[in-house]
N, C-alpha and C positions, 0 to 999 in steps of 0.2 A: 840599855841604849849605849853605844857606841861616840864616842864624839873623835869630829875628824875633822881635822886645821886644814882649810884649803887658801891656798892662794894664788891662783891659776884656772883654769878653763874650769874644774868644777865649782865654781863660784858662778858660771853661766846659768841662765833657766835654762835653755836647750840644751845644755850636755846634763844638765840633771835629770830632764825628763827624758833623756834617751839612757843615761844611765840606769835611773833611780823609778822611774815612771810616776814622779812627783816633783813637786817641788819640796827643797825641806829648808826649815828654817834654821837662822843662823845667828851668831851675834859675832863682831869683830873683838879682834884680840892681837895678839902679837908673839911674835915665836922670836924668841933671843940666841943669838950666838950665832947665826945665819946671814948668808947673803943668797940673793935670786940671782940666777946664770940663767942661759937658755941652752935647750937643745933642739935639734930639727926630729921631728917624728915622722916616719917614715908609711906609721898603719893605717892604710885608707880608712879604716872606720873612724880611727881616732879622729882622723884630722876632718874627715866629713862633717864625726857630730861638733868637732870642737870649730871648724871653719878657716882653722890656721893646722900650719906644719911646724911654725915655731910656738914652743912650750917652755911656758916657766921650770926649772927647776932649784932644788933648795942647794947648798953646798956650806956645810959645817967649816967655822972659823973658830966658834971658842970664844970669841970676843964678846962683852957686854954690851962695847958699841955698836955691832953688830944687830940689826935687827929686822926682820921683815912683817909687812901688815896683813891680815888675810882674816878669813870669818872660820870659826869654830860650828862646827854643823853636829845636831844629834842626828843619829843614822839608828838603822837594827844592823845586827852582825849578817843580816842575810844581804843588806846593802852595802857593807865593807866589802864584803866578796866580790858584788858587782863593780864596785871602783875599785877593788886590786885589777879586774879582767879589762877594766877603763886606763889602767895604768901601763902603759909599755913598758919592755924589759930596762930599758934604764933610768926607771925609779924601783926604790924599794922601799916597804912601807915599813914605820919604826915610833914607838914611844916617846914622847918629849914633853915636857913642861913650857906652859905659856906663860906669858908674862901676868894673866889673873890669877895664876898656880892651878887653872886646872890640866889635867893630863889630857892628853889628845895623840891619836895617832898622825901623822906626817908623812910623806911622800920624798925621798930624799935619792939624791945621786947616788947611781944603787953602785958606781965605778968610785968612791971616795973608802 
């Protein structure tokens, strides 16, 4: 299994089940050294299943104080796929350590 820190529109049930064609379970966590910015999205599917045109995005600071809250989800690798093809070109998806020490993949300003 896959685990993947979201904190933004895949944390919805309707962009899951148009994602993921489930719901999948999650528990909260916290990712360090980050701040949320937003960006406007532009791809009609996105913004259909998600219901907005603005979207969270993460942006790296480095700082401790620094922190953002969001839910840790297990996935399969065949459902990473489907939320890389959920992700518009500016995010990129990346390794990072949460605040419980487990590893998770993240969704980050793919322009940083």
């Amino acid at each position: 299994m896959q685990q993947l820190f979201s904190y933004g529109t895949l944390q919805l049930e309707s962009v899951q089940l148009e994602t993921f064609g489930r719901l999948i379970n999650g528990s909260k966590d916290i990712l360090p050294g980050y701040i949320l910015s937003e960006i406007k999205v532009k791809d009609r599917h996105v913004i259909e299943t998600s219901g907005t045109d603005i979207h969270p995005i993460l942006k790296f600071t480095g700082s401790p104080d620094d922190e953002v809250s969001g839910t840790v989800f297990e996935i399969t690798a065949s459902e990473l796929i489907e939320s890389d093809k959920y992700e518009v070109e500016e995010y990129k998806r990346i390794s990072a350590t949460l605040k419980s020490g487990k590893s998770a993949w993240i969704y980050v300003d793919a322009m940083q």
